[in-house]
N, C-alpha and C positions, 0 to 999 in steps of 0.2 A: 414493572412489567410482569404481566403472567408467567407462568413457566412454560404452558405452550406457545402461547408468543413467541418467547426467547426460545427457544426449541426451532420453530420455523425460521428465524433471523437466521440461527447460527445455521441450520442445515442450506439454507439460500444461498449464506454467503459462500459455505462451502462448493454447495454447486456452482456457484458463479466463481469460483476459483480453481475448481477443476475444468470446467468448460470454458475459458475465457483466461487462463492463465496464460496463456501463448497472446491471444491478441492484449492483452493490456498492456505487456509488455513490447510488443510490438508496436503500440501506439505510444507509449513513453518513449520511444526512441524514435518516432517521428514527429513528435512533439514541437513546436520552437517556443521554447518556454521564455514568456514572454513577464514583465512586471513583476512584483514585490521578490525578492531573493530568488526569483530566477535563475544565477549562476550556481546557487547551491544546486537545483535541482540537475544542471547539466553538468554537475560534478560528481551529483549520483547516477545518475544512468551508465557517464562511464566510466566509473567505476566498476556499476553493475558489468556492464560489456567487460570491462575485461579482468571480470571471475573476482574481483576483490569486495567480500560480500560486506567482509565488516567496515568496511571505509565506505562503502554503498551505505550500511543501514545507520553509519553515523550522519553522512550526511542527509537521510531522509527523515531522521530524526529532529536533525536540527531544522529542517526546513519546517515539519509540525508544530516545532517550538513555538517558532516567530507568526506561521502560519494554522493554527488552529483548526479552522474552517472549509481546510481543501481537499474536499474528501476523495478525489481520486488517488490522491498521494498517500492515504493508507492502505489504497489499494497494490499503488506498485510497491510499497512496502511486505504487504501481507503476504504478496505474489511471491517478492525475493524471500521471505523467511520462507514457504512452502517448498519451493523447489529446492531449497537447501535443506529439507529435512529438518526443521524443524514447528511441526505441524501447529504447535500449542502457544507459541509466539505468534502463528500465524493468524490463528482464532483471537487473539485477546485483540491484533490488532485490528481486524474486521471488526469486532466491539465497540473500538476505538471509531472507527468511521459510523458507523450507529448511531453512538453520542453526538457524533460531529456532524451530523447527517439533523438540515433542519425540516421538520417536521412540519 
């Protein structure tokens, strides 16, 4: 990929994560997460809900594991490393949904 390319990607995704960091996370918790490991991911929402970030971001990990291909779930991912400060896990994982984003 070019470097302005990837320039644009990564500044997009960030806008889309400063503007929409509230609603994605808002729609992961209105979610009814339905089909493949499913229960992982309503074990990470509430987790997220209630403040426990690293038991949140292990089980959205694990759900990428099994689930490769689902790309909003890097999304609520990237969201919870952002709002906790830390911005640079936040970017690699937006990356991550790029890769996993078919083209």
């Amino acid at each position: 990929m070019k470097v302005k390319r990837r320039v644009f990607v990564i500044i997009l995704f960030m806008g889309l994560t400063v503007s929409f960091s509230f609603a994605l996370r808002s729609r992961a918790d209105d979610f009814n997460f339905t089909g493949r490991n499913a229960d992982i991911l309503r074990r990470a929402v509430a987790f997220e809900k209630e403040g426990k970030t690293t038991d949140a971001v292990a089980e959205y990990r694990l759900y990428l594991k099994k689930n490769e291909d689902v790309v909003p779930v890097y999304f609520y991912l990237g969201n919870l490393y952002w709002d906790s400060g830390y911005k640079d896990k936040a970017l690699e994982t937006f990356k991550e949904a790029e890769q996993a984003c078919p083209t």
